[in-house]
N, CA and C of each residue as an Amber inpcrd file, in Angstrom:
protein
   474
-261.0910000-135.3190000 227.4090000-259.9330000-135.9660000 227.9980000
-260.3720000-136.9560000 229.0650000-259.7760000-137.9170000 228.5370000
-260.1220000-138.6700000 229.9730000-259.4260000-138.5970000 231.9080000
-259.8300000-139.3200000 232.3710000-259.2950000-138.9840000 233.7430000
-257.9990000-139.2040000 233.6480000-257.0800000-138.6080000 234.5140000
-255.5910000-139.7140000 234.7090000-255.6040000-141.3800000 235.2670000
-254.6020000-141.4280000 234.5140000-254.3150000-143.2160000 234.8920000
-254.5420000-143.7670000 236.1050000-255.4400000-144.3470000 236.2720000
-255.0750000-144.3760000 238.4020000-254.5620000-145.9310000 238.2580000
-254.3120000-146.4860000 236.8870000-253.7690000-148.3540000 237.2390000
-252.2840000-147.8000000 237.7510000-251.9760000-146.5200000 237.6480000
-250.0310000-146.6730000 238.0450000-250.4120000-146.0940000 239.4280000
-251.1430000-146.2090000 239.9900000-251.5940000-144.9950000 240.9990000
-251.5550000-145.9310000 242.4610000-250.2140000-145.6750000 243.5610000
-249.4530000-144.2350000 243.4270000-248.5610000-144.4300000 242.4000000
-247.5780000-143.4700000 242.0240000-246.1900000-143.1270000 241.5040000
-245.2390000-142.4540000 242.1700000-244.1800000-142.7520000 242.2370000
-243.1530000-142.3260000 242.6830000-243.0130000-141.0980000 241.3590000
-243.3150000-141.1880000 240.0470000-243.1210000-140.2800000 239.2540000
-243.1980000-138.7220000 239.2390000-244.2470000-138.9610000 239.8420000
-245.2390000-137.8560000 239.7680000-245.0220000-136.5020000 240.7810000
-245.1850000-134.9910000 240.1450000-244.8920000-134.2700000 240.7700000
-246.2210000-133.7100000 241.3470000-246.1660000-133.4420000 242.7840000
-247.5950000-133.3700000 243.0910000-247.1500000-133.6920000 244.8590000
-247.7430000-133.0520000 245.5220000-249.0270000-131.6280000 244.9540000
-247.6970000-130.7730000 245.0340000-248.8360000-129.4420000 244.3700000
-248.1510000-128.2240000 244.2110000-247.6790000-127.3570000 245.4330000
-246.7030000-128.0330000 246.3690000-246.6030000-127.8880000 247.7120000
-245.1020000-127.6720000 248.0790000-244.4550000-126.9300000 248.7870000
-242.8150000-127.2220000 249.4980000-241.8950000-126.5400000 247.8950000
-241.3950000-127.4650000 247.5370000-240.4710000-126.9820000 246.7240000
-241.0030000-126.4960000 245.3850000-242.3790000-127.1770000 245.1420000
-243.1280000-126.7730000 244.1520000-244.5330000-126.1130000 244.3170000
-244.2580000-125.4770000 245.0830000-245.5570000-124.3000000 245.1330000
-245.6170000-123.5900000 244.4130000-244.3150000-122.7500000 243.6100000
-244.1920000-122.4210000 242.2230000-245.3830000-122.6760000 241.1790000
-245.6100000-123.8590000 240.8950000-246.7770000-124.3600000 240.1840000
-248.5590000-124.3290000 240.5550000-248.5770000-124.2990000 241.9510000
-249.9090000-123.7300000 242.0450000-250.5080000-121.8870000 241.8190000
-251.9350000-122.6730000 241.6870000-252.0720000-120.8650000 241.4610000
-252.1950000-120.0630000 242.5620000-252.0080000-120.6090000 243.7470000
-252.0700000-119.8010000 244.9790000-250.2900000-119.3050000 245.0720000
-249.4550000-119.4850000 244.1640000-248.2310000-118.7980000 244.7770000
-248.5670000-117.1610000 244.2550000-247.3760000-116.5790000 245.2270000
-247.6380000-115.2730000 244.8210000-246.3500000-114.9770000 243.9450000
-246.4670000-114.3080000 242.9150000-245.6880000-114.0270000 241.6940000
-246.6530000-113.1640000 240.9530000-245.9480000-112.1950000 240.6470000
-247.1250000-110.9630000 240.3430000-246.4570000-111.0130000 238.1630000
-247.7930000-111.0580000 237.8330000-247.5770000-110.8440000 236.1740000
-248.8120000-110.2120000 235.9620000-248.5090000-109.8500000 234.6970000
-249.6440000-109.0810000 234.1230000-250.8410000-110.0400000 232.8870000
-252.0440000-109.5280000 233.3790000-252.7930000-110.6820000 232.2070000
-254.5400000-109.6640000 231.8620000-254.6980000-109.5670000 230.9230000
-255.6720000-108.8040000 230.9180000-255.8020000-106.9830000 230.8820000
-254.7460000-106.4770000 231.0360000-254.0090000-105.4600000 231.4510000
-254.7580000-105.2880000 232.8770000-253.8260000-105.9640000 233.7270000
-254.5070000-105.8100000 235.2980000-253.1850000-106.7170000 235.2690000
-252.6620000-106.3090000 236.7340000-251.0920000-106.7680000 237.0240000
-251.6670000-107.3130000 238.8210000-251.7240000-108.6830000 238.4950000
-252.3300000-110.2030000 239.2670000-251.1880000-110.3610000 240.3130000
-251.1310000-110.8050000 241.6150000-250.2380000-111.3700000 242.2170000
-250.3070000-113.1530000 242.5360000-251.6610000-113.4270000 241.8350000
-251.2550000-115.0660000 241.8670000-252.1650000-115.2610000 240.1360000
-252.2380000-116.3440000 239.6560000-252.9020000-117.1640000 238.5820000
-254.0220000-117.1810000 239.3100000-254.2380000-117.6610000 240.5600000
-255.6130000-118.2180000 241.1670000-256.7020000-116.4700000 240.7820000
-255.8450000-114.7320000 241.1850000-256.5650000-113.8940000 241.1880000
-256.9100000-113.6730000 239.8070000-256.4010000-114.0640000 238.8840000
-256.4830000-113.4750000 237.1320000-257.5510000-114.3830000 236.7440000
-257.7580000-115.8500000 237.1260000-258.7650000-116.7270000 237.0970000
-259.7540000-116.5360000 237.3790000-260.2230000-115.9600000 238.3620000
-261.3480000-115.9720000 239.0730000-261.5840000-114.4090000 238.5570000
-260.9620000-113.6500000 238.3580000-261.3290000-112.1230000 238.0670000
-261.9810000-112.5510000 236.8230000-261.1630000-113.7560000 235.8490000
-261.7910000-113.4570000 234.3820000-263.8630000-113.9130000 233.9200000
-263.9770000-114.6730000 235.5060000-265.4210000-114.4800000 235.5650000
-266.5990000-113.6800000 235.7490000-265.6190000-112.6090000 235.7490000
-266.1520000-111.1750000 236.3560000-265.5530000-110.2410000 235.1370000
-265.2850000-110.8220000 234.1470000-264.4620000-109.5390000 233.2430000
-265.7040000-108.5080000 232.5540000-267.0080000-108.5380000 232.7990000
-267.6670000-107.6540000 231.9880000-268.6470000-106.7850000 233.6490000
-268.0260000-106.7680000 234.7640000-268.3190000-106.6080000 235.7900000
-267.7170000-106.3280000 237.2020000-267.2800000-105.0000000 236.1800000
-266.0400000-104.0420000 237.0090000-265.8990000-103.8870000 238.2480000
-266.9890000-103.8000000 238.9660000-266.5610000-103.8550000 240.2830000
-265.8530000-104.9750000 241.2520000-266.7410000-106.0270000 240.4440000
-267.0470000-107.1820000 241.1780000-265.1610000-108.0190000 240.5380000
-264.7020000-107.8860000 239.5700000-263.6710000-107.8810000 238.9990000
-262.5280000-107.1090000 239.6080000-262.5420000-105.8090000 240.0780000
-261.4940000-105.1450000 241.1930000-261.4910000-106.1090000 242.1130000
-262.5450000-106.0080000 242.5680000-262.7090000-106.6090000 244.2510000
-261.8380000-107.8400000 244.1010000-261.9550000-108.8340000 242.9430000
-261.3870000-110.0850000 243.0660000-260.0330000-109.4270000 242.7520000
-259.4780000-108.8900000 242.0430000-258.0690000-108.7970000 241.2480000
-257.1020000-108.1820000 242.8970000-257.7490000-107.7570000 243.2720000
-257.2870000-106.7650000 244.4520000-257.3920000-107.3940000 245.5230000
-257.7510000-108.3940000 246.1600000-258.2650000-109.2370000 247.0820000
-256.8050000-110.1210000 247.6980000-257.0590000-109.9450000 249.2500000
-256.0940000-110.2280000 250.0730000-254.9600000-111.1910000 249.9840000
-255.9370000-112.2320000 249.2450000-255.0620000-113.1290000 249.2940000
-255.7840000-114.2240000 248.2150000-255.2050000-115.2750000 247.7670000
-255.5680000-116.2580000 246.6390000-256.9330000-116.9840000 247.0460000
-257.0710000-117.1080000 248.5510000-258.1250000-117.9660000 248.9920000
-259.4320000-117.1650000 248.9700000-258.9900000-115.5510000 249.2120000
-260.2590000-114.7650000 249.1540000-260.3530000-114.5930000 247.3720000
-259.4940000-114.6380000 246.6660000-259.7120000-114.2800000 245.4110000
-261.1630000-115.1610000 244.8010000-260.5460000-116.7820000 245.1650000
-261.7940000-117.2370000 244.8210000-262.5530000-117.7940000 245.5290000
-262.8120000-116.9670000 246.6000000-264.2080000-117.2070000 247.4630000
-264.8510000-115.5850000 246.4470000-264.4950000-114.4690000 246.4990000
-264.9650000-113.5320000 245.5130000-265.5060000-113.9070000 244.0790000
-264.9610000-115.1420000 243.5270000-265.0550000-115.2120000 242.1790000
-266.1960000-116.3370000 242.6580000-266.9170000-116.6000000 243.7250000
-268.4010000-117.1720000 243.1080000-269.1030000-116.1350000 243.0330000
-268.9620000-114.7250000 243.5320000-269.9560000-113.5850000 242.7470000
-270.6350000-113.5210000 241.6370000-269.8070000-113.1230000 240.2750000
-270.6480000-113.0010000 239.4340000-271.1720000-113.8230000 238.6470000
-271.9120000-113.4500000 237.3180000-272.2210000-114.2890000 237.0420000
-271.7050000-115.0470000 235.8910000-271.4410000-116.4080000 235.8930000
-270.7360000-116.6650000 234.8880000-271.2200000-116.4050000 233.5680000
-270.1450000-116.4990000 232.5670000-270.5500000-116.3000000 231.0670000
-270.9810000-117.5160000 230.3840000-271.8990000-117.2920000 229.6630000
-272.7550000-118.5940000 229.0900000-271.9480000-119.8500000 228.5170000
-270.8700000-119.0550000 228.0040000-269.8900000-120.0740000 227.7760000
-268.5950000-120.7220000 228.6810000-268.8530000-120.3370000 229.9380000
-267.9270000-120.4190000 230.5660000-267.1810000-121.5630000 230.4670000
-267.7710000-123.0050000 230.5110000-267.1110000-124.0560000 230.4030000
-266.2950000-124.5390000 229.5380000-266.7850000-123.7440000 228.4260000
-265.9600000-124.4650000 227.1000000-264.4400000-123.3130000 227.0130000
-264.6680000-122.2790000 227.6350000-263.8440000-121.0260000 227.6370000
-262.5480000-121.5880000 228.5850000-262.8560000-121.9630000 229.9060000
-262.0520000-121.9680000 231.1390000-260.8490000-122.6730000 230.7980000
-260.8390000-124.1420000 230.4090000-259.2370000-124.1970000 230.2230000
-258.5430000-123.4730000 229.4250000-259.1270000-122.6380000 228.4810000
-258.0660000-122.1150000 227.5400000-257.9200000-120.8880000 228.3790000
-258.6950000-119.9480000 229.4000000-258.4870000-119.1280000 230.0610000
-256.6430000-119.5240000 230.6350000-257.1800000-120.6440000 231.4730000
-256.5320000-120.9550000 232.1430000-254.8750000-121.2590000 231.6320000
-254.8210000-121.6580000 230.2100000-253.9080000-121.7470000 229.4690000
-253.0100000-120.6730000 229.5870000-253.9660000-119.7560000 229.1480000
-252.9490000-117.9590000 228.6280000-252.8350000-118.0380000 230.1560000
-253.3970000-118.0720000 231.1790000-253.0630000-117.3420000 232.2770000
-251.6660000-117.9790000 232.7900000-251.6870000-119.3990000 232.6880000
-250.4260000-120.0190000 233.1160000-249.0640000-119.6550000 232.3610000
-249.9270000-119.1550000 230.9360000-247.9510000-119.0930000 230.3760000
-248.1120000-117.5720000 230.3030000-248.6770000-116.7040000 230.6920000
-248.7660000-115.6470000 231.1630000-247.8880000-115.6960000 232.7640000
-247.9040000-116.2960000 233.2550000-247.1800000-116.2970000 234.9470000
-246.2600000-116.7110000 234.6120000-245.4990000-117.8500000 233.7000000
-244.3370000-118.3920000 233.7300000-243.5620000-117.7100000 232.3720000
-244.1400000-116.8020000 231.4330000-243.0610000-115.9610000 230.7290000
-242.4060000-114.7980000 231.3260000-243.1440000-114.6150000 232.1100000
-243.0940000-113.2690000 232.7020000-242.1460000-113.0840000 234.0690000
-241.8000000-114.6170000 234.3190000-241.4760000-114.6930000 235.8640000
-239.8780000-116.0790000 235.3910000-238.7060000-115.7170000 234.8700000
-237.3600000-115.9730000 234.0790000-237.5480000-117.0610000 235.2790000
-237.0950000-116.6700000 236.7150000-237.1110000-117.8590000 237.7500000
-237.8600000-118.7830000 238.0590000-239.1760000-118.5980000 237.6080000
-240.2020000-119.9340000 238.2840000-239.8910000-120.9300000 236.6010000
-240.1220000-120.0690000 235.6650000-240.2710000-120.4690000 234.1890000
-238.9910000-121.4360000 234.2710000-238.0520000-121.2490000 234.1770000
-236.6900000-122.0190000 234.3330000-236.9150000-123.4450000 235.5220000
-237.4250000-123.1370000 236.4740000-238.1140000-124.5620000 237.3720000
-238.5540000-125.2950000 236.6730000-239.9070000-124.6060000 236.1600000
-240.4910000-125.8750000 235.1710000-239.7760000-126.4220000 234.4260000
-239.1370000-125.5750000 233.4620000-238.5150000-126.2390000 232.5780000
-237.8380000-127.5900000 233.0400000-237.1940000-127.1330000 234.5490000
-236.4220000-128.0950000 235.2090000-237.2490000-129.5290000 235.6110000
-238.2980000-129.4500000 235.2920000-239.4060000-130.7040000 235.9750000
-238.8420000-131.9400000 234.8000000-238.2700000-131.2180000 233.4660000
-238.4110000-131.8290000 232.4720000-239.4270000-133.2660000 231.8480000
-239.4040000-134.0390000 231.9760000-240.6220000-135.2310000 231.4420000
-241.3440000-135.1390000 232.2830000-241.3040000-135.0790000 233.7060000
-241.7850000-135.7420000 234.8020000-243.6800000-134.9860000 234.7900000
-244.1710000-136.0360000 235.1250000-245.7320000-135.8900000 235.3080000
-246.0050000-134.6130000 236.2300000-246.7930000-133.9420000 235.8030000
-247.2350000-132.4990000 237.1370000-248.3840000-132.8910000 236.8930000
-248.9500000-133.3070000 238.4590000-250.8740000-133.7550000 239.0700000
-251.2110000-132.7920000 240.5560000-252.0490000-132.1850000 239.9240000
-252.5110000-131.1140000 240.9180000-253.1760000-131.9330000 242.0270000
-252.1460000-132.9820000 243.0560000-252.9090000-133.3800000 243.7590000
-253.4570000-132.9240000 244.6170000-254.7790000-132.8000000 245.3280000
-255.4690000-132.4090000 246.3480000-256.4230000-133.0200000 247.5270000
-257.0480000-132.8600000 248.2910000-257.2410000-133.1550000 249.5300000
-258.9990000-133.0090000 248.8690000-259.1480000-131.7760000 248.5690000
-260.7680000-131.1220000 248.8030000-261.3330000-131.3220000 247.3120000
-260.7810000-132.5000000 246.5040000-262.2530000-133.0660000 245.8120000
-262.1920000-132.7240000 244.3320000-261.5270000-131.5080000 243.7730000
-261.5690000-130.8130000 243.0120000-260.8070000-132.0260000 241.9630000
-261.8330000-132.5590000 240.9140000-261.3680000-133.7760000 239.9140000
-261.1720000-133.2570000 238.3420000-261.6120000-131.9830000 238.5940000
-261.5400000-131.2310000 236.8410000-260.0390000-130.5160000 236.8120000
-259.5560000-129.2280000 237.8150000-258.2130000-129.3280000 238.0420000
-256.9790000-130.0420000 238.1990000-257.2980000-130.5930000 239.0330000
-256.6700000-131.9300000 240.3540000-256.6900000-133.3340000 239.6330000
-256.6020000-133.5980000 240.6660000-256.7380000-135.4160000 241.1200000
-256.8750000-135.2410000 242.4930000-257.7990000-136.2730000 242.8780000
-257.4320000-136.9480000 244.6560000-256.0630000-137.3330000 245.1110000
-255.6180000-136.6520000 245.8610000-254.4760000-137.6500000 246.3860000
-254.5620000-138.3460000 247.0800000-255.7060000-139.0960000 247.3670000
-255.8220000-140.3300000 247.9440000-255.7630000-141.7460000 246.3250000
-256.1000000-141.5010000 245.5260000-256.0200000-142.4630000 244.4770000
-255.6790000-141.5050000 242.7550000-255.8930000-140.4330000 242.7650000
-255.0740000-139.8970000 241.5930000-256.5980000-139.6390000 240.3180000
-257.5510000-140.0170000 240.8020000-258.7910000-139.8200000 240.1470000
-259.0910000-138.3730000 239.7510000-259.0520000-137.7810000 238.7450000
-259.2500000-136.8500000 238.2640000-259.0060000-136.6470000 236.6240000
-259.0010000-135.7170000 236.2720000-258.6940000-135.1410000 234.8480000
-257.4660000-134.3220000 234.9510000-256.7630000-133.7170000 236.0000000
-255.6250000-132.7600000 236.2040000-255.1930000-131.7880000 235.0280000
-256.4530000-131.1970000 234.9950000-256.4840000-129.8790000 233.7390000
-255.0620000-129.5400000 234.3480000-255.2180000-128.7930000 235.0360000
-254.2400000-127.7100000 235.5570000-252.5960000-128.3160000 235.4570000
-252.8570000-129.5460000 235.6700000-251.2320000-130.4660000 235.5890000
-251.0630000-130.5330000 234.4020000-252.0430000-130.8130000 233.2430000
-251.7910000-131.1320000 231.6150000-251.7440000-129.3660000 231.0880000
-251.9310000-128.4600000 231.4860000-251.9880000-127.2520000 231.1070000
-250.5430000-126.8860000 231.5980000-250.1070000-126.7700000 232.8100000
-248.5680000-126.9480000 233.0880000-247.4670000-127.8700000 232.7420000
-247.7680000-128.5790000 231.6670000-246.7210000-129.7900000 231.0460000
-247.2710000-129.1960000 229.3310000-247.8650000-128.6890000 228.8370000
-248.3330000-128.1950000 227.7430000-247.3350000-126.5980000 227.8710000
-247.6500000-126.0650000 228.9030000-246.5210000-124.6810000 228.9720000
-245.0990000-125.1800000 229.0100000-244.9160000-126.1460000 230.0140000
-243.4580000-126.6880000 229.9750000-242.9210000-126.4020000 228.7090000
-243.4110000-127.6050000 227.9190000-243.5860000-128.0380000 226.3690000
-242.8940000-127.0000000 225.3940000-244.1920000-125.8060000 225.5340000
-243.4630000-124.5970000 224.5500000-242.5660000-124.2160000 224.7710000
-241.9290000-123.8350000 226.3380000-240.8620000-123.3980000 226.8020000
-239.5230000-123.7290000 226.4890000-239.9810000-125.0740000 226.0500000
-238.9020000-126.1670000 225.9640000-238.3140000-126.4050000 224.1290000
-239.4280000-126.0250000 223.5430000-239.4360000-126.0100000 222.1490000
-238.9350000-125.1260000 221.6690000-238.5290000-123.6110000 222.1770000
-238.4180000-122.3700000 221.9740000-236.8260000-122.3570000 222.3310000
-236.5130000-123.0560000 223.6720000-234.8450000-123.1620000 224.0900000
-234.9560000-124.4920000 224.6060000-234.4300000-125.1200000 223.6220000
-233.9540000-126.7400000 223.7020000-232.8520000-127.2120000 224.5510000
């Protein structure tokens, strides 16, 4: 995939960041679902646990962990799986429509975004999730993975 567009960049379009009325959409909100059979209180803890899934301890510690920011400061522990890279967005896939089937009120938000662009804008750099919100430079997995869940949601009840 290539990066996002930065010739429209800024947009008034664009939903971003995942902040105020739409914190809903980041993985640091807390909304507790189940993924893995382990019952997560954010996306950010089910993420970072799934780098640790053959490494039980180190996998509690993250799933169980205070808060989203310690989740993945825990999840540079182990060690990743050889395939990790090619694995992670689709991780990341199930995990997102894992949080928004499970959760009637946030799921119904999205839906509510309807067309509109979702860009994980951010501050600290992160161009494989994100974009910069200083110019919109990134790939915004996480925004095209949340407009891909929209999508089904939307296909299922029109």
């Amino acid at each position: 995939m290539s990066d996002f567009n930065r010739t429209q960049w800024p947009t008034e379009d664009v939903i971003g960041p995942f902040d105020g009325e739409y914190s809903y959409l980041s993985n640091f909100h807390e909304v507790e679902f189940e993924y893995n059979g382990t019952l997560f209180p954010t996306s950010e803890h089910a993420y970072q646990a799934m780098k640790a899934v053959d490494e039980d301890e180190i996998y509690e510690k993250i799933a169980s962990a205070s808060s989203p920011k310690k989740a993945k400061q825990y999840g540079k522990e182990p060690s990743l799986p050889d395939d990790w890279n090619e694995r992670k967005k689709f991780l990341m896939l199930e995990i997102v429509t894992a949080k928004f089937s499970q959760n009637p009120e946030i799921r119904e938000k999205l839906v509510g975004t309807e067309d509109q662009l979702l860009v994980e804008l951010n501050r600290w750099g992160d161009t494989y999730w994100g974009a910069k919100k200083s110019d919109g430079e990134g790939k915004n997995m996480l925004g095209r993975i949340l407009m891909e869940v929209r999508s089904s949601f939307r296909s299922i009840n029109p």
